[in-house]
Each structure stands twice: as C-alpha cells, then as structure tokens.
PDB file of N, H, CA, C and O in Angstrom:
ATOM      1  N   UNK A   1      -3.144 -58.836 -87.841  1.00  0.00           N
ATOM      2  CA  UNK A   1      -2.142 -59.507 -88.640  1.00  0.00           C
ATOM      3  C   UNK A   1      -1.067 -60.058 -87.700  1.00  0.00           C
ATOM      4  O   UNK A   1      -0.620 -59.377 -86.777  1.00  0.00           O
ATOM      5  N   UNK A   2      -0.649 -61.350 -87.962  1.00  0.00           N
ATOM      6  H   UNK A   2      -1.012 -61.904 -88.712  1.00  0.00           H
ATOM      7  CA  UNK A   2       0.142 -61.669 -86.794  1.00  0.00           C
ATOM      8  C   UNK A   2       1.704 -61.295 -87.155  1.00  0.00           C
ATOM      9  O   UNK A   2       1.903 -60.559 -88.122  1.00  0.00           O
ATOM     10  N   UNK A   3       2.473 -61.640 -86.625  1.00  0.00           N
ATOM     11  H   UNK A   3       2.312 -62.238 -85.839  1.00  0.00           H
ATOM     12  CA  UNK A   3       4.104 -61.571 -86.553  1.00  0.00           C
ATOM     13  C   UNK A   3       4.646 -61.714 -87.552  1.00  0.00           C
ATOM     14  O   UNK A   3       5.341 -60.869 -88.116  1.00  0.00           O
ATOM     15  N   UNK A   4       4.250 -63.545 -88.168  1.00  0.00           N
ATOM     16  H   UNK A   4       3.685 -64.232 -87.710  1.00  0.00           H
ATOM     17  CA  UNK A   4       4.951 -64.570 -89.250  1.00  0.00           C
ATOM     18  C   UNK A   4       4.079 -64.006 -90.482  1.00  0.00           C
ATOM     19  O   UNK A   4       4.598 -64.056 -91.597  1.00  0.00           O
ATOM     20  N   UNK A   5       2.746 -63.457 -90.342  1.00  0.00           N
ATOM     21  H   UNK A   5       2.324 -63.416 -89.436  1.00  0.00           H
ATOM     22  CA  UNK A   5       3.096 -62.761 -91.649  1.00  0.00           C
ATOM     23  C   UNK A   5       3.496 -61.684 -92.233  1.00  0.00           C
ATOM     24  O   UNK A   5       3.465 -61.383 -93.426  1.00  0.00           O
ATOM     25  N   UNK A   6       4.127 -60.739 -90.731  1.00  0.00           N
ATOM     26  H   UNK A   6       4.153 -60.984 -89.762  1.00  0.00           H
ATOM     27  CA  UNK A   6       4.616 -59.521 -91.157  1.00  0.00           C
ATOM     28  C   UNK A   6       6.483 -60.129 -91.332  1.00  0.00           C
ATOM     29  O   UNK A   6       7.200 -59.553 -92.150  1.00  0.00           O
ATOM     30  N   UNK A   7       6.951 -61.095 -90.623  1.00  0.00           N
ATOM     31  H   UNK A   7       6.369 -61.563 -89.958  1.00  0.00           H
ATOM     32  CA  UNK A   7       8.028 -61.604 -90.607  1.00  0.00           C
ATOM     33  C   UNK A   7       8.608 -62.097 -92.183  1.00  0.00           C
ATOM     34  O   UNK A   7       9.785 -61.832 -92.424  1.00  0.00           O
ATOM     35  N   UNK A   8       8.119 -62.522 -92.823  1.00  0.00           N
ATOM     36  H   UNK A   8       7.163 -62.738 -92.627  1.00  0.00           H
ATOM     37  CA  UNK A   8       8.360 -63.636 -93.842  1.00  0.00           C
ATOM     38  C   UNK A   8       8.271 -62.899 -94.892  1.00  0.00           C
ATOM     39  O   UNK A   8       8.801 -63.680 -95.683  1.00  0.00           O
ATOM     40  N   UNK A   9       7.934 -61.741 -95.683  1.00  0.00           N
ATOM     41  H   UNK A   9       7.504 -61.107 -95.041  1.00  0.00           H
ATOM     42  CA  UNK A   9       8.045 -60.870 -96.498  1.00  0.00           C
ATOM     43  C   UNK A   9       9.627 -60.030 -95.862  1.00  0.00           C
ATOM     44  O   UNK A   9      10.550 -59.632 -96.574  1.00  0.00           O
ATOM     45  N   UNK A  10       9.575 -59.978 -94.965  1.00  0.00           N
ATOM     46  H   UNK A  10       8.826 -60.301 -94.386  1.00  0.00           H
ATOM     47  CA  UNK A  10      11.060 -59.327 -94.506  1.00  0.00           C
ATOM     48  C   UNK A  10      12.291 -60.027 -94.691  1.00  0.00           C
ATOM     49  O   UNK A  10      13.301 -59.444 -95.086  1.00  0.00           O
ATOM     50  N   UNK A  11      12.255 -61.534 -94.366  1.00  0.00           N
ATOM     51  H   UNK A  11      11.435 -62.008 -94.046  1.00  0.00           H
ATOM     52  CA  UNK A  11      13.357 -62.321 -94.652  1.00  0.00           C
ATOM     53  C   UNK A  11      13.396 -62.608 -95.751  1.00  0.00           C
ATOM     54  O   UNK A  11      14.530 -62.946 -96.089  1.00  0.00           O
ATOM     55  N   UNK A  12      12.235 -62.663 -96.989  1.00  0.00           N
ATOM     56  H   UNK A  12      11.314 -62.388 -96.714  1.00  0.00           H
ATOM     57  CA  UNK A  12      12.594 -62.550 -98.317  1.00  0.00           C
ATOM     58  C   UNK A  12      13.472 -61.768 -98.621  1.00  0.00           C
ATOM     59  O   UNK A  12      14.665 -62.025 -98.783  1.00  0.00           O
ATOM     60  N   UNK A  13      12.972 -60.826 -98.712  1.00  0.00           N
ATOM     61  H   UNK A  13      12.003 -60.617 -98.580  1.00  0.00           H
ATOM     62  CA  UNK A  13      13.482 -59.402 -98.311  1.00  0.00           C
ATOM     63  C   UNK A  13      15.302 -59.249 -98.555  1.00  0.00           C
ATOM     64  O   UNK A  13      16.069 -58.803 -99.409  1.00  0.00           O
ATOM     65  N   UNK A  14      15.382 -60.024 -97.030  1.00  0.00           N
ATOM     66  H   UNK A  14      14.759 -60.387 -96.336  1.00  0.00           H
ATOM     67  CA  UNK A  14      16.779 -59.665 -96.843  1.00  0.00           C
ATOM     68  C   UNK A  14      17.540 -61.028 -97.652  1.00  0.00           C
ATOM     69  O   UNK A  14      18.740 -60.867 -97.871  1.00  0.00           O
ATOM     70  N   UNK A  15      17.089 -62.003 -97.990  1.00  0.00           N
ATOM     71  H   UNK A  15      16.113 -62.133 -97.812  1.00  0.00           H
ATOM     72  CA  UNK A  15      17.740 -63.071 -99.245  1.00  0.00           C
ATOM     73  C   UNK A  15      17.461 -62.210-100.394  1.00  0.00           C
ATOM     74  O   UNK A  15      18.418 -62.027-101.147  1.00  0.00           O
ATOM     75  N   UNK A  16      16.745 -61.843-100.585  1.00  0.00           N
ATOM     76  H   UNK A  16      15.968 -61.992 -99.973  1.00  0.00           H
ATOM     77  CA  UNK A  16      17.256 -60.587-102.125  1.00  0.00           C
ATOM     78  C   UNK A  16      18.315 -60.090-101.875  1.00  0.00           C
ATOM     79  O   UNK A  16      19.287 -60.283-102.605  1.00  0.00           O
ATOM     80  N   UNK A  17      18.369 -59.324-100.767  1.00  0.00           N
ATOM     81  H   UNK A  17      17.580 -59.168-100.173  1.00  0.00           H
ATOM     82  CA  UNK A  17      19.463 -58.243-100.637  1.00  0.00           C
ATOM     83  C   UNK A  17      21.036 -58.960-100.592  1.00  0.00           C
ATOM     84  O   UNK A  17      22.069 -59.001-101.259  1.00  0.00           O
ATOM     85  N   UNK A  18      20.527 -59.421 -99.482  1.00  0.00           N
ATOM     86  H   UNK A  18      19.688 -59.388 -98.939  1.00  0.00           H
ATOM     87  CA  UNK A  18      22.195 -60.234 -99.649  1.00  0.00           C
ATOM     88  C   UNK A  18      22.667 -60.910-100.811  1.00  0.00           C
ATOM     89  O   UNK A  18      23.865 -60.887-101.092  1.00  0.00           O
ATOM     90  N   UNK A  19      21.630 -61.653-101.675  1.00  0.00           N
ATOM     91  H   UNK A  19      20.657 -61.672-101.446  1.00  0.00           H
ATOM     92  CA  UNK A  19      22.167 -61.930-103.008  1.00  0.00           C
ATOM     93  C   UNK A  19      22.558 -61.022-104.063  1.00  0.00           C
ATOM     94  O   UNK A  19      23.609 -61.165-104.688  1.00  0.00           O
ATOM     95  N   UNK A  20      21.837 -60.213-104.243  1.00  0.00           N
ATOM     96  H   UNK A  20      20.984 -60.097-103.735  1.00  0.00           H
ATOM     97  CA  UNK A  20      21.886 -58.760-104.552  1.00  0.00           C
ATOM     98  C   UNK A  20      23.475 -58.127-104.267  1.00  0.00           C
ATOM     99  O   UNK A  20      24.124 -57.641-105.193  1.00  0.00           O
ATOM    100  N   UNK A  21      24.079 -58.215-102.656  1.00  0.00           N
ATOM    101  H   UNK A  21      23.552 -58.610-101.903  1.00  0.00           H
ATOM    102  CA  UNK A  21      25.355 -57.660-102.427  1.00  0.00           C
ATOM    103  C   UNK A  21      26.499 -58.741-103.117  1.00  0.00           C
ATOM    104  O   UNK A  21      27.587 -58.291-103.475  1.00  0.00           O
ATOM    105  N   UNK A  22      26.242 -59.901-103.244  1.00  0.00           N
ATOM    106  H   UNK A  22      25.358 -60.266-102.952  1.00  0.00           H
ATOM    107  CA  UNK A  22      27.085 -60.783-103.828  1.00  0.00           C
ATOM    108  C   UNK A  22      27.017 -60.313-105.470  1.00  0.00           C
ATOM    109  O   UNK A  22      28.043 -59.976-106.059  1.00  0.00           O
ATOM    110  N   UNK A  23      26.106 -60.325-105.922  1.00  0.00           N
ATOM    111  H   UNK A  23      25.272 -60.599-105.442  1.00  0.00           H
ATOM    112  CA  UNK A  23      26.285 -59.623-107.140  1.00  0.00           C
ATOM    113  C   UNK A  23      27.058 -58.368-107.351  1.00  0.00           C
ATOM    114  O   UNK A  23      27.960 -58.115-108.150  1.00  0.00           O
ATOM    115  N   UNK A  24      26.453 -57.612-106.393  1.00  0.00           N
ATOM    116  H   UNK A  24      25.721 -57.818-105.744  1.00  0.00           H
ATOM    117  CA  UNK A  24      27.831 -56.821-106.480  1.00  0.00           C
ATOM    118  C   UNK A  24      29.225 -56.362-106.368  1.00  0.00           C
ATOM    119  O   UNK A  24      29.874 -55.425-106.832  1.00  0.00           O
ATOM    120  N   UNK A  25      29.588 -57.948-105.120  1.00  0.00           N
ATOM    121  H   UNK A  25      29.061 -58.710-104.742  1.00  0.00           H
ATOM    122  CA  UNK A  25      30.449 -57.736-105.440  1.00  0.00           C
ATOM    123  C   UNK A  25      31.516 -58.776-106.142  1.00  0.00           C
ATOM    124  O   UNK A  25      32.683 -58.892-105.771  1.00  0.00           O
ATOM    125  N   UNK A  26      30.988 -59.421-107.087  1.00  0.00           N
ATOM    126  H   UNK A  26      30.039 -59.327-107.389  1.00  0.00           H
ATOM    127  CA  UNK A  26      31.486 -60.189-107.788  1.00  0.00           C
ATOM    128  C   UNK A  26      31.830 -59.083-108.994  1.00  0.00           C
ATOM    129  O   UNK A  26      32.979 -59.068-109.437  1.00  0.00           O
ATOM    130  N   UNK A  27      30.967 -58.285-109.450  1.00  0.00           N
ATOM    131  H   UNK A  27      30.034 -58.298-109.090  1.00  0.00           H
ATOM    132  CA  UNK A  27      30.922 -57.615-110.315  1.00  0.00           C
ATOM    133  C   UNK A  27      31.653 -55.796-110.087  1.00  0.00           C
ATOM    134  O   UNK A  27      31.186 -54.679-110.306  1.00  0.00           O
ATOM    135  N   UNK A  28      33.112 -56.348-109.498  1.00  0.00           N
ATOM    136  H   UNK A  28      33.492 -57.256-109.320  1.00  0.00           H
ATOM    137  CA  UNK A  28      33.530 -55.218-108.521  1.00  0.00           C
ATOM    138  C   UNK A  28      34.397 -53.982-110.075  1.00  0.00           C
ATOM    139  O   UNK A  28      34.846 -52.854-109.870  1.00  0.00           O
ATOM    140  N   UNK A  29      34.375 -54.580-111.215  1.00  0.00           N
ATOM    141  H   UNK A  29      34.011 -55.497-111.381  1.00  0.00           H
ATOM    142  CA  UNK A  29      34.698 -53.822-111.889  1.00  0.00           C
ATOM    143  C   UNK A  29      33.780 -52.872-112.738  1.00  0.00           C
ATOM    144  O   UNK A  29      34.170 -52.117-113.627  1.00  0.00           O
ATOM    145  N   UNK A  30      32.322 -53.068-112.248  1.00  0.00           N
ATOM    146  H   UNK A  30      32.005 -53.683-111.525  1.00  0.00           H
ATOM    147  CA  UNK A  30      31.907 -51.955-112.333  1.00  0.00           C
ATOM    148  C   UNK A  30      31.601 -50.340-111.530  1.00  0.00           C
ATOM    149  O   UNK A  30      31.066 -50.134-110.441  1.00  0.00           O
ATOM    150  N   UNK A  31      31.961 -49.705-112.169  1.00  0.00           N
ATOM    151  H   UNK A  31      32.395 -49.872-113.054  1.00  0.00           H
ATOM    152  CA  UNK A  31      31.894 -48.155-110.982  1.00  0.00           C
ATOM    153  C   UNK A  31      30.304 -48.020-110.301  1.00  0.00           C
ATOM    154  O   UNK A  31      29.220 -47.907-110.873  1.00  0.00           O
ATOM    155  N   UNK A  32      30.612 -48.074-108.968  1.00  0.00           N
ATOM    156  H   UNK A  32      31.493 -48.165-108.503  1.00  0.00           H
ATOM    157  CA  UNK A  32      29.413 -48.106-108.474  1.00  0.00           C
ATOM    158  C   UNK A  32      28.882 -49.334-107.296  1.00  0.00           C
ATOM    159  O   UNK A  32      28.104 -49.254-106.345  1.00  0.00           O
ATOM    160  N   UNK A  33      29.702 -50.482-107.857  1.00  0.00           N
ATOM    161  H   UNK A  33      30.335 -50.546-108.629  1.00  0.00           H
ATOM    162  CA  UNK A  33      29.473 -51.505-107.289  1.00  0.00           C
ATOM    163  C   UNK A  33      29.407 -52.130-106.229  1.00  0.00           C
ATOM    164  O   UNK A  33      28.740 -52.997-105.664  1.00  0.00           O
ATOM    165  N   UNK A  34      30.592 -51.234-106.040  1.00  0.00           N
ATOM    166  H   UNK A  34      31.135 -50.530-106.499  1.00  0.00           H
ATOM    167  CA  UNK A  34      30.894 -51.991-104.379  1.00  0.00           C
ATOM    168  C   UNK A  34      30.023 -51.100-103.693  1.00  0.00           C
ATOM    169  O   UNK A  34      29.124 -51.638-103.048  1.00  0.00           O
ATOM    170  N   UNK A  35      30.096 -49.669-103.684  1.00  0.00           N
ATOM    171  H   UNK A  35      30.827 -49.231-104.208  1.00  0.00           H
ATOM    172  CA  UNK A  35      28.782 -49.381-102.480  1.00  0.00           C
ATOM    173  C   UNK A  35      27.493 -49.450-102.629  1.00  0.00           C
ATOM    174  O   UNK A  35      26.733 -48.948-101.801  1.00  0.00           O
ATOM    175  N   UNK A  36      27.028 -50.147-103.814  1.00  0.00           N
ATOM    176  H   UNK A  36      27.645 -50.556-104.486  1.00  0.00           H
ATOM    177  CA  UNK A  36      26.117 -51.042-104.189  1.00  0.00           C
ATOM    178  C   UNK A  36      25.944 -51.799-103.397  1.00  0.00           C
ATOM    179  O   UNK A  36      25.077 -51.571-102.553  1.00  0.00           O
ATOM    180  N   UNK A  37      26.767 -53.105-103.351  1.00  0.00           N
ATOM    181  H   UNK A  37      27.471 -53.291-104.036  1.00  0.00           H
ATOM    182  CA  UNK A  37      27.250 -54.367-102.470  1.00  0.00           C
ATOM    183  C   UNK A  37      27.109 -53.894-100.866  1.00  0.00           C
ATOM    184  O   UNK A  37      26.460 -54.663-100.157  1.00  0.00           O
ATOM    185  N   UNK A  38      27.583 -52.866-100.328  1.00  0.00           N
ATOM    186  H   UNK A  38      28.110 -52.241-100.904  1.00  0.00           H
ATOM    187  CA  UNK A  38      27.312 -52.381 -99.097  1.00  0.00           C
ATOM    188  C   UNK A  38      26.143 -51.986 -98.671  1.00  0.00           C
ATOM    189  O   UNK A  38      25.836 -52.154 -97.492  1.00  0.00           O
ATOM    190  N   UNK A  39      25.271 -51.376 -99.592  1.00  0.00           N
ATOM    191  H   UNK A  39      25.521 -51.239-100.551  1.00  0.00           H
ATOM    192  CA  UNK A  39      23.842 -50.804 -99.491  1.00  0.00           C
ATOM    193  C   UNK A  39      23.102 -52.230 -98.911  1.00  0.00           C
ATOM    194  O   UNK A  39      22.640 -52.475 -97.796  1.00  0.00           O
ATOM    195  N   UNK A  40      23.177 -52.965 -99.999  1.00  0.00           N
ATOM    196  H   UNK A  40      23.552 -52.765-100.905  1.00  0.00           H
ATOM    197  CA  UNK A  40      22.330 -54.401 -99.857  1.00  0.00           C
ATOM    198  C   UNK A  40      22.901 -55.339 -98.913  1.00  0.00           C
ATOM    199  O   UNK A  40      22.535 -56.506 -99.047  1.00  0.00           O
ATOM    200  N   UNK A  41      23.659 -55.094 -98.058  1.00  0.00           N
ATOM    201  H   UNK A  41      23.957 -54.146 -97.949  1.00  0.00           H
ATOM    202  CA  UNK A  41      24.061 -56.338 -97.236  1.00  0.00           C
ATOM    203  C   UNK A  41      23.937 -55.417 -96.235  1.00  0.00           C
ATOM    204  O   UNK A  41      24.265 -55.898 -95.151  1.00  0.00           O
ATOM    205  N   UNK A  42      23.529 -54.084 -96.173  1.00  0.00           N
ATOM    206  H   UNK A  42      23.262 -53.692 -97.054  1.00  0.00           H
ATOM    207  CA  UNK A  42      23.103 -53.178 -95.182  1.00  0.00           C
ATOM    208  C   UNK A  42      21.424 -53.360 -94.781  1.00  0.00           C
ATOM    209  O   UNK A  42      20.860 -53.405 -93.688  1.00  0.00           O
ATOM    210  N   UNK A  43      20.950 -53.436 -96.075  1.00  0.00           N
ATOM    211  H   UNK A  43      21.408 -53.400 -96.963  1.00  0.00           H
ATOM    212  CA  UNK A  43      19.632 -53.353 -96.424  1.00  0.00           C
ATOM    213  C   UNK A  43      19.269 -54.788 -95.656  1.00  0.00           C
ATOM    214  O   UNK A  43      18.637 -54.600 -94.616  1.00  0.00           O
ATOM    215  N   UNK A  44      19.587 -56.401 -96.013  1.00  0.00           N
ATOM    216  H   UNK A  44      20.100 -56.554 -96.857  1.00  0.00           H
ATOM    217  CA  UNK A  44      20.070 -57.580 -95.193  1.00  0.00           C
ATOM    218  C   UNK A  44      19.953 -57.493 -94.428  1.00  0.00           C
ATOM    219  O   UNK A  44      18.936 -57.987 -93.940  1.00  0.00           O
ATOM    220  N   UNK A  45      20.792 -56.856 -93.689  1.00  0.00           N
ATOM    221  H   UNK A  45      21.618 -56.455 -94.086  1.00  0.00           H
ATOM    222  CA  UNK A  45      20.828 -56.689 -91.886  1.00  0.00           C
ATOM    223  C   UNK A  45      19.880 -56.461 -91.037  1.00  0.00           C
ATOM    224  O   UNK A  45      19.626 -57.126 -90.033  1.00  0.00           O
ATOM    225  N   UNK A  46      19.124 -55.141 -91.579  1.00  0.00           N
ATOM    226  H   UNK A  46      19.330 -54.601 -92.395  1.00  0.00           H
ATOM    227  CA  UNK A  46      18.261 -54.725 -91.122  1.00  0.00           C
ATOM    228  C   UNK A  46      16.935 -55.144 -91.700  1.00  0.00           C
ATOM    229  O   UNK A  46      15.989 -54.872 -90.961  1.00  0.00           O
ATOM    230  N   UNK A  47      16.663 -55.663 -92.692  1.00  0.00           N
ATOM    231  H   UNK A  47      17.432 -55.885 -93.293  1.00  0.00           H
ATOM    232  CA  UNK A  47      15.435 -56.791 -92.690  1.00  0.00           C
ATOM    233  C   UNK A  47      15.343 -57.985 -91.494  1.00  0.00           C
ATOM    234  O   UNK A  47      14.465 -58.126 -90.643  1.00  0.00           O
ATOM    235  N   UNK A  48      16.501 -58.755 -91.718  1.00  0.00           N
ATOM    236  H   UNK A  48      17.214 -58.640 -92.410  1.00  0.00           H
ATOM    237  CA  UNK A  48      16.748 -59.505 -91.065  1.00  0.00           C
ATOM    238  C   UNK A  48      16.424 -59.315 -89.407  1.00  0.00           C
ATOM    239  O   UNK A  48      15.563 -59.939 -88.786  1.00  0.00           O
ATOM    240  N   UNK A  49      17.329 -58.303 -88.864  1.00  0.00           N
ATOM    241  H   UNK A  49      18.029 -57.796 -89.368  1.00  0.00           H
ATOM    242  CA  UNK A  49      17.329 -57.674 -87.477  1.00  0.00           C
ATOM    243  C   UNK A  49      15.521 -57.345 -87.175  1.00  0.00           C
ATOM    244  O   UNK A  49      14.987 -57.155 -86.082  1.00  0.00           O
ATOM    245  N   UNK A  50      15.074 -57.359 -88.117  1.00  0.00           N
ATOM    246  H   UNK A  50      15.507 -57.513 -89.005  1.00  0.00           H
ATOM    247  CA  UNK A  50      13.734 -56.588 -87.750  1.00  0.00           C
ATOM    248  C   UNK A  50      12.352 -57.629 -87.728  1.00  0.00           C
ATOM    249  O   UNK A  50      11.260 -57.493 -87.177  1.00  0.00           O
ATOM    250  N   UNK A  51      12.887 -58.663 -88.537  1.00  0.00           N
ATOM    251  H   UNK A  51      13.775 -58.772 -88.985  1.00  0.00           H
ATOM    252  CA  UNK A  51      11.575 -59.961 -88.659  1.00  0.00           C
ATOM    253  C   UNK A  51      12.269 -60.771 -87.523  1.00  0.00           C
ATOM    254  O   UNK A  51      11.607 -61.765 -87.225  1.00  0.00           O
ATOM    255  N   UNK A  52      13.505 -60.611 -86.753  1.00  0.00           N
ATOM    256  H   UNK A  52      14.043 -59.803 -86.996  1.00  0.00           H
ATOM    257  CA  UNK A  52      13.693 -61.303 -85.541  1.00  0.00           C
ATOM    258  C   UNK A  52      13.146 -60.870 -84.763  1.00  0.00           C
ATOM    259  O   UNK A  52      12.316 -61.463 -84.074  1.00  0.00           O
ATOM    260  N   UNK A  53      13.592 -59.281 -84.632  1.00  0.00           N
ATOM    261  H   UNK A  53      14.266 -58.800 -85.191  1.00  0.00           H
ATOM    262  CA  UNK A  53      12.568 -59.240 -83.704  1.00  0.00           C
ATOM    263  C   UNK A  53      11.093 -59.294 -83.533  1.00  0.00           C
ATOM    264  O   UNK A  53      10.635 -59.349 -82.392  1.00  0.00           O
ATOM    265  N   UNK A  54      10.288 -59.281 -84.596  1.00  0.00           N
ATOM    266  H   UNK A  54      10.660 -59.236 -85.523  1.00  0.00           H
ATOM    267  CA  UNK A  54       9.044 -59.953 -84.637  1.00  0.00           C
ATOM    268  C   UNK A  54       8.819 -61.412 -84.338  1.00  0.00           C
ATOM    269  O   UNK A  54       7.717 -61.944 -84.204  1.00  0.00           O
ATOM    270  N   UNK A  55       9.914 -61.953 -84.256  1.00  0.00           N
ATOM    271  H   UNK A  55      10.810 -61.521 -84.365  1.00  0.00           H
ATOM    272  CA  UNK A  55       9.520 -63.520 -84.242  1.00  0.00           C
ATOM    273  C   UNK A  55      10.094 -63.428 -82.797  1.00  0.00           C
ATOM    274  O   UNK A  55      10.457 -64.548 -82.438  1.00  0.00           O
ATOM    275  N   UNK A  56      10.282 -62.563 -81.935  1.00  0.00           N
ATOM    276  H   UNK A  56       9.988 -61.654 -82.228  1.00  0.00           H
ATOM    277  CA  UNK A  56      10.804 -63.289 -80.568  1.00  0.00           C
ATOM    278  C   UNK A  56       9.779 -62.880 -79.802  1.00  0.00           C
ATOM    279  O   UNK A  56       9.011 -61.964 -80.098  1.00  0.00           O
ATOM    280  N   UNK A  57       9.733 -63.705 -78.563  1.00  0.00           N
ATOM    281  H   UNK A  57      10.357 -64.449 -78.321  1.00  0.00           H
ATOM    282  CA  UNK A  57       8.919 -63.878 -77.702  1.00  0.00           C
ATOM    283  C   UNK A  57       9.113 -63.244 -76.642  1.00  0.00           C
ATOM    284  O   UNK A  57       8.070 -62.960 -76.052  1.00  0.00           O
ATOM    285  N   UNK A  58      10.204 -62.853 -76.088  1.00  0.00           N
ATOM    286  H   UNK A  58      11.051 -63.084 -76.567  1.00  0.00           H
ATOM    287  CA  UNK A  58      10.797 -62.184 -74.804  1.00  0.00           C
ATOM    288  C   UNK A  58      11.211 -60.469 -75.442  1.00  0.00           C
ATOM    289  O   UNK A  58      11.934 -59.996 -76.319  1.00  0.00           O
ATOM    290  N   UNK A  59      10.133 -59.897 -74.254  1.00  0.00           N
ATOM    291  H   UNK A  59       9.546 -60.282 -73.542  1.00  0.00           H
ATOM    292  CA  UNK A  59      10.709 -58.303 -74.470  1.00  0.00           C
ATOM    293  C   UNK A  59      11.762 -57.899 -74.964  1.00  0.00           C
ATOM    294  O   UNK A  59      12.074 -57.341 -76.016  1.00  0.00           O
ATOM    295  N   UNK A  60      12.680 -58.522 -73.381  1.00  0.00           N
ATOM    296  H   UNK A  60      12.426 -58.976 -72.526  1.00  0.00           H
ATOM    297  CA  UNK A  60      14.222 -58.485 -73.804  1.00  0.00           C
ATOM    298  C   UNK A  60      14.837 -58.778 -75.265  1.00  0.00           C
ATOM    299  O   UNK A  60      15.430 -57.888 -75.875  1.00  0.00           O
ATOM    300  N   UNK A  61      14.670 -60.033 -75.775  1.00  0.00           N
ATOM    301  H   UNK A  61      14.189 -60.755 -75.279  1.00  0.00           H
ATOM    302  CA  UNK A  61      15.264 -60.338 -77.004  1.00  0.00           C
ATOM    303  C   UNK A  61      14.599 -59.082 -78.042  1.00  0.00           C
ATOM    304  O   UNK A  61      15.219 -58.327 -78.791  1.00  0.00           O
ATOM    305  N   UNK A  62      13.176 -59.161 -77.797  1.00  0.00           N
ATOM    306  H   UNK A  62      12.673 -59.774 -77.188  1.00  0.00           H
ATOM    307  CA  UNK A  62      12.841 -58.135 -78.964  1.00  0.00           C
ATOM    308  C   UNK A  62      13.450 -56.971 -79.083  1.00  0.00           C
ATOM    309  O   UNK A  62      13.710 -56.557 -80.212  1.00  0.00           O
ATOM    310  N   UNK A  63      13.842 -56.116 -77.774  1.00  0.00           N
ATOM    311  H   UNK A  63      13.631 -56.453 -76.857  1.00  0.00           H
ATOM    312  CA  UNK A  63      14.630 -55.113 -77.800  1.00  0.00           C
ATOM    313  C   UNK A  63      16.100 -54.922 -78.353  1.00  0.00           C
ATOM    314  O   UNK A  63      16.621 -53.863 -78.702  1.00  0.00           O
ATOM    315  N   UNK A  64      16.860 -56.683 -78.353  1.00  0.00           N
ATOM    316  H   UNK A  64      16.436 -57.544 -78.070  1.00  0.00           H
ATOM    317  CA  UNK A  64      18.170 -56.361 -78.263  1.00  0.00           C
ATOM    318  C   UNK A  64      18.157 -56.812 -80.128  1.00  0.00           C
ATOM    319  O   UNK A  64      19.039 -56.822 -80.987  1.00  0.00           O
ATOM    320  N   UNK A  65      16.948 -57.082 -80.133  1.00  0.00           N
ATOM    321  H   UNK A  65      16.232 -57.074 -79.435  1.00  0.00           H
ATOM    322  CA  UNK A  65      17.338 -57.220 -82.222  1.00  0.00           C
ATOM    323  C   UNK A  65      16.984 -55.861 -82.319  1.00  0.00           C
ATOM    324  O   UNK A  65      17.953 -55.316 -82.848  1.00  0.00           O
ATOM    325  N   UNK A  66      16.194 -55.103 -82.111  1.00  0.00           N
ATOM    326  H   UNK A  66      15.407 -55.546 -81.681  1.00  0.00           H
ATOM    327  CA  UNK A  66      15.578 -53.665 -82.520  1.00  0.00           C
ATOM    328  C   UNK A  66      17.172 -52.945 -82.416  1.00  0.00           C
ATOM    329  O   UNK A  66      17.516 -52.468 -83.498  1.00  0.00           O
ATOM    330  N   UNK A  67      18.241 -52.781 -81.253  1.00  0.00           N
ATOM    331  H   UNK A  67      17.962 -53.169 -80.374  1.00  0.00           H
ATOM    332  CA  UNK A  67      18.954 -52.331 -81.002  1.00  0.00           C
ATOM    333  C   UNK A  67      19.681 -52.493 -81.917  1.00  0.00           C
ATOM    334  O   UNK A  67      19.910 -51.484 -82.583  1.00  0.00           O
ATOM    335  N   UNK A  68      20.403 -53.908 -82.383  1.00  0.00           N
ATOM    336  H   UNK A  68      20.216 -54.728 -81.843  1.00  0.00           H
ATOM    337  CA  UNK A  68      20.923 -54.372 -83.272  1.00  0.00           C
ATOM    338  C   UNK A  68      21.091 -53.677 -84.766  1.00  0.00           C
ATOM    339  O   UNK A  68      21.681 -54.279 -85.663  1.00  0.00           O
TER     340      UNK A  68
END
C-alpha cells in the first residue's frame, strides 16, 4: 500500500476534526464544548502531522513531522 493512500484518509481526517473544533467553538455555551473544540483541533494536528510525514521524502523531514 503506498503513502498517498495511507495519507489521504488522514487529511480527511483532520478537515473533520478541525471543522468539528469550530463547531465547538462557536457553540461555546454549551458545557463541554470548549474541551470538545480542543480535543478536535488536537485530533487535526496530529492527523495532519502524521500524513506529512508520509508524504515526505527526506528521512530528516519525516522525522521532524513525527516529532511534531
């Protein structure tokens, strides 16, 4: 299985999530919400951080998204 198709389910992924944290925190008057909103723009990050580093080509870079 190559990279881009383990990559591209991940960056979905993290456009859920981050939309997901905007929802929450638009919706900051419900209890719960905001570390809702933090979970998913956490959750984001680390999708994100992780189909980069599948998509890079240099050790180095791959390491410094893994680190990330």
């Amino acid at each position: 299985m190559s990279e881009l198709q383990l990559a591209i389910p991940l960056i979905v992924a993290a456009e859920a999530a981050a939309a997901l944290a905007v929802v929450g925190l638009w919706r900051r008057g419900v209890p719960g919400s905001v570390p809702f909103a933090a979970l998913m723009a956490a959750a984001a990050w680390c999708s994100l951080a992780v189909s980069m580093s599948l998509l890079s080509d240099s050790a180095g870079v791959k390491f410094t998204w893994l680190r990330i």
